[in-house]
C-alpha positions, -999 to +999 in steps of 0.1 A: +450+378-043+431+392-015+436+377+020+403+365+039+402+374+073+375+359+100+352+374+127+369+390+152+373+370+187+352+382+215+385+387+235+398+411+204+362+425+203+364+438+236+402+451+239+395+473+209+364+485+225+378+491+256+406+512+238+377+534+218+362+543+251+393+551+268+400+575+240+368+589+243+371+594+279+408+613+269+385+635+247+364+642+271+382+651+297+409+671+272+377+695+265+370+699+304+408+713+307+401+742+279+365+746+295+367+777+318+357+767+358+324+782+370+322+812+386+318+818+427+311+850+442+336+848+472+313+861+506+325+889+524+340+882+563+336+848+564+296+848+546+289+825+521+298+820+486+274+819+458+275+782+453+276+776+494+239+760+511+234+780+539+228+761+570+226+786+597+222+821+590+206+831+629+170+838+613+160+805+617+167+762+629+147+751+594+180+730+582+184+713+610+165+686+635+167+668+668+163+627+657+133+629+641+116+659+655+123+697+649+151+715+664+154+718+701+183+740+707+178+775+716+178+801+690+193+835+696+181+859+672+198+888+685+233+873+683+219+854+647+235+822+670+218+796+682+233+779+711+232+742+729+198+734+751+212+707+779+197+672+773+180+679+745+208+663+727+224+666+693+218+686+665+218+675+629+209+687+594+180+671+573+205+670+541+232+646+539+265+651+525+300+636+514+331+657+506+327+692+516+341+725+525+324+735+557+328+770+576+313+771+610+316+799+639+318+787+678+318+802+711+325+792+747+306+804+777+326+839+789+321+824+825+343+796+831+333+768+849+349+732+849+382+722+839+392+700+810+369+680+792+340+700+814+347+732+800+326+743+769+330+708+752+308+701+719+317+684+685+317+688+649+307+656+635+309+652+599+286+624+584+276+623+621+311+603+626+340+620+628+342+647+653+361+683+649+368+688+690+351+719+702+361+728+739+377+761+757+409+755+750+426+787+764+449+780+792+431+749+798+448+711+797+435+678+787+443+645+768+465+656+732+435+646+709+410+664+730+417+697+735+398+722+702+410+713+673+411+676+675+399+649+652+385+637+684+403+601+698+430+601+665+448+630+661+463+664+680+459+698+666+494+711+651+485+740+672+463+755+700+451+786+681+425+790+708+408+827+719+401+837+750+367+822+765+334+839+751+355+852+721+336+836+684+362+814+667+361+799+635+369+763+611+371+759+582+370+721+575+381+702+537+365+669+541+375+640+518+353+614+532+363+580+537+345+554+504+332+521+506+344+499+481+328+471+465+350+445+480+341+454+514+373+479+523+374+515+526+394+544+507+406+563+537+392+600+535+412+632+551+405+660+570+424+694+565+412+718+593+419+761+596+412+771+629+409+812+635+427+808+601+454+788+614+464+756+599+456+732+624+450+695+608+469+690+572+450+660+555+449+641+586+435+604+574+404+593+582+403+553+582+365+552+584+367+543+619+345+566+640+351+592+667+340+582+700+302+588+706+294+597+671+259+594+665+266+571+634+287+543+625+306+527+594+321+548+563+289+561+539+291+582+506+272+607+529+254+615+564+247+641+579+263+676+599+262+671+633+264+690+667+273+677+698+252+687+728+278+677+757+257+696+783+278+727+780+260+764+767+279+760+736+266+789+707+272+783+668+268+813+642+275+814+603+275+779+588+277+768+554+284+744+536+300+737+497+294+706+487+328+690+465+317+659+452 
């Protein structure tokens, strides 16, 4: 005798559907393990990859824009740098981005004048919020999360891996920024910084509060690169940018 059975429950209807496209998703993602990862052409001293967007190559300020207007900084063509105009204020790209891989070359006026905060400050702001300290920081004390290095206002540097003044230093910055969620909280994001090649921040968290002065406020799934005119003839060279989300 065969044994009726009814229509399934809407409850039952959904945990059985829910369990198909779970497995699915298992599937999926089982194939993206045996799938080879795409191939980057690695750049040659510190030059961009193949799969990098070039933001500043010393040709020209097209990537970038002062508020709403084009780029007032002063471009130096034969140093491919561009460098900070006083009071024209900061610097920010037209493109907007969320986690990132970011390499970015920085120089301090040779002549130095000031002391401290005064001596060749400007930022790194990622998302226009959270700010990479750039400052001479050769032989030259201020406040533990001030000096070059710093997540500006949160966090020291493990190390001072500063040149000399004038000399072109380099970081490279992983940025995991910080999510919105639904219910009104934010996933805290991280920032894991390599300056002159030394490891200076190791996935430092990022709460989604924002540096002090940052152009922008409140965690977003992207804003923009920006550069911090502080009033001091601070020059940039070589920036890209890979994009990781």
């Amino acid at each position: 005798m065969k044994k009726k059975f009814g229509k399934l429950s809407l409850t039952t209807l959904a945990v059985l559907m829910s369990i198909s496209a779970h497995l699915q998703a298992a599937e999926s993602s089982d194939k993206k393990k045996d799938q080879a990862p795409p191939i980057v052409t690695p750049g040659e001293n510190g030059s961009a990859p193949s799969d990098a967007i070039v933001l500043f190559d010393g040709s020209n300020l097209d990537e970038w824009q002062s508020g709403d207007a084009a780029a007032k900084w002063t471009l130096l063509k034969a140093e491919s740098a561009m460098e900070v105009k006083k009071g024209t204020g900061v610097l920010q790209t037209k493109k907007t981005f969320g986690d990132v891989q970011l390499h970015i070359e920085w120089a301090t006026p040779s002549e130095v004048t000031g002391s401290g905060q005064g001596r060749g400050n400007s930022g790194v702001y990622l998302q226009g919020r959270y700010e990479i300290q750039v400052l001479d920081s050769f032989n030259n004390e201020t406040y533990y999360n001030g000096q070059a290095g710093a997540f500006y206002n949160n966090a020291a540097p493990l190390v001072n891996a500063s040149r000399p003044p004038g000399k072109w230093q380099t970081y490279d910055i992983i940025f995991v920024a910080p999510k919105p969620q639904e219910d009104g909280s934010v996933k805290p994001g991280s920032f894991t910084v390599l300056h002159n090649g030394i490891l200076i921040q190791h996935q430092t968290p990022i709460t989604g509060k924002a540096s002090t002065a940052a152009a922008y406020s409140g965690a977003t799934p992207k804003g923009p690169l920006v550069l911090q005119d502080h009033g001091n003839p601070v020059r940039y060279r070589n920036i890209w940018i890979r994009e990781l989300n």
